[in-house]
C-alpha positions as CSV (number, residue, x, y, z in Angstrom):
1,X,0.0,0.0,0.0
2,X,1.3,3.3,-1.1
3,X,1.5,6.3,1.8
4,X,2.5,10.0,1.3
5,X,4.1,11.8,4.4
6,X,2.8,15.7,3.1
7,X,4.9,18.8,4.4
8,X,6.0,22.3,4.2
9,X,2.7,24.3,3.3
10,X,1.4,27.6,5.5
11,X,0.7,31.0,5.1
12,X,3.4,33.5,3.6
13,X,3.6,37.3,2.5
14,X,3.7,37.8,-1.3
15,X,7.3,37.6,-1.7
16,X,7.8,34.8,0.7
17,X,8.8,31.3,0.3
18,X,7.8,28.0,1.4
19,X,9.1,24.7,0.5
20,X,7.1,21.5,-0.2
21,X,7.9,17.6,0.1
22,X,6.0,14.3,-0.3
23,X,7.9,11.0,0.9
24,X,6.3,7.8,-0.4
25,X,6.4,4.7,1.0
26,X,5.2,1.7,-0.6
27,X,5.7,3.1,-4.3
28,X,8.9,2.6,-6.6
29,X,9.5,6.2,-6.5
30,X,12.7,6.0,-8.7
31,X,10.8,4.7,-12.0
32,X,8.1,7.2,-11.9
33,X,8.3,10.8,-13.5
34,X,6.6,12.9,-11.0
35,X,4.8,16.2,-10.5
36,X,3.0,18.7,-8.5
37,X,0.0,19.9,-9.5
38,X,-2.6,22.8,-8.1
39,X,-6.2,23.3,-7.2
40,X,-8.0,26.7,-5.6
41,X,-11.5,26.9,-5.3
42,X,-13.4,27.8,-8.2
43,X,-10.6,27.3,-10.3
44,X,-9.0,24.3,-12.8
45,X,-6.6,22.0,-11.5
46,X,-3.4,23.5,-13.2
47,X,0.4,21.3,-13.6
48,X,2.8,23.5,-11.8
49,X,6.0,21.4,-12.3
50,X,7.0,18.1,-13.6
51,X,10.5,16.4,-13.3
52,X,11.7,12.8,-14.7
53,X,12.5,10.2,-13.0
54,X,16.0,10.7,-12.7
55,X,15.7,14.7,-11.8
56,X,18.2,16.1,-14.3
57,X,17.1,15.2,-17.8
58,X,13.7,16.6,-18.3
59,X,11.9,19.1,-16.4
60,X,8.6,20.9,-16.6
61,X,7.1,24.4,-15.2
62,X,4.3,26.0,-16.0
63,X,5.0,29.7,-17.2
64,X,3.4,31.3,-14.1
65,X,5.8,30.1,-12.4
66,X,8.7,29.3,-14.6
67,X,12.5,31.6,-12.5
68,X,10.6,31.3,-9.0
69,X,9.7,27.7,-8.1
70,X,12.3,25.0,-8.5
71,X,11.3,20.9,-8.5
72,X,13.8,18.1,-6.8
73,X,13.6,15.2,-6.1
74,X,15.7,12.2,-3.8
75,X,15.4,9.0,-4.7
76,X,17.3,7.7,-2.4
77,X,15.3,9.4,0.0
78,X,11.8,8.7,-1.8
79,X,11.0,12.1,-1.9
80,X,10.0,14.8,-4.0
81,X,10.1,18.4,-3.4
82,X,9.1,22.3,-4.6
83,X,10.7,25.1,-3.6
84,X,8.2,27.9,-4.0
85,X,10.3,31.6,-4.0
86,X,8.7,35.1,-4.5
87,X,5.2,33.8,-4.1
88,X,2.0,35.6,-5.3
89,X,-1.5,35.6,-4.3
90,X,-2.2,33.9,-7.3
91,X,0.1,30.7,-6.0
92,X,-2.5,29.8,-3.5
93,X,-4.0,26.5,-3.9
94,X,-3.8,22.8,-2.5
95,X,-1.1,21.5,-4.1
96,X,-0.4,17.9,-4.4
97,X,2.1,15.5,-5.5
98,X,1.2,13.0,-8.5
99,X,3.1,10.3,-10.4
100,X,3.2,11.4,-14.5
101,X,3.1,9.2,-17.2
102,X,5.6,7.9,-19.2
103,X,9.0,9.8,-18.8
104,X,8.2,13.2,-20.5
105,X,5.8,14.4,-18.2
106,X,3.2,14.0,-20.4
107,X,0.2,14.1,-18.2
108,X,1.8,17.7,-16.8
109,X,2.2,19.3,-20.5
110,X,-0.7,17.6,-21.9
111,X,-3.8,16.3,-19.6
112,X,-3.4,17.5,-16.2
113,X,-6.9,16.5,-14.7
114,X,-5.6,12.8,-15.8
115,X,-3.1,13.2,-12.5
116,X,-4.1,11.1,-9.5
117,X,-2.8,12.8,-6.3
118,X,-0.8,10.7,-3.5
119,X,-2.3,12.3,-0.1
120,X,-4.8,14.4,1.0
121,X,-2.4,17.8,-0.2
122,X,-1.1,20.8,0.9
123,X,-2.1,24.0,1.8
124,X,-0.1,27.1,0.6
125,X,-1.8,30.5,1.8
126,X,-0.2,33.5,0.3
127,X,-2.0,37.1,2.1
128,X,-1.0,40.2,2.8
């Protein structure tokens, strides 16, 4: 059985930073390509970032956010990660890890409601 330990959400200033993490259990982390995606209410569920399985080859952001967040990853450690810099008001969402498809992160770039979340998600809160 597959279990997410979710961390690293709260509530920031625009401007401020936070920085996410999922750790699986149960799940060969290694030979997935993984990404976070988005939700707030009322809106689409958006892709934020995507990165392959080994973390170095192939990486995905969507423009928004493309120069302020940065995704990682440890295998070793089972863990994937988002470092969220210079957040905006419009950054706030549940956020939630998800395994992609395939290698490119094709489910990111091309069919994001396709993505099945690991956990319950995390709650980023960006107010003035």
């Amino acid at each position: 059985r597959v279990q997410v330990t979710e961390s690293g959400g709260g509530e920031v200033q625009p401007g401020g930073s936070l920085r996410l993490s999922c750790t699986f259990s149960g799940l060969t982390f290694s030979t997935y390509a993984m990404t976070w995606f988005r939700q707030a209410p009322g809106k689409e569920r958006e892709a934020v970032s995507c990165t392959d399985r080994t973390g170095f080859h192939h990486t995905y952001y969507r423009d928004s956010v493309s120069g302020r967040f940065t995704i990682s990853r440890d295998n070793a450690k089972s863990t994937l990660f988002l470092q969220m810099n210079n957040l905006d008001p419009e950054d706030a969402a549940m956020y939630y890890c998800a395994n992609d498809a395939g290698d490119d992160c094709w489910l990111a770039k091309n069919d994001p409601k396709q993505l099945r979340p690991w956990g319950r998600g995390i709650l980023v809160t960006v107010s003035s």
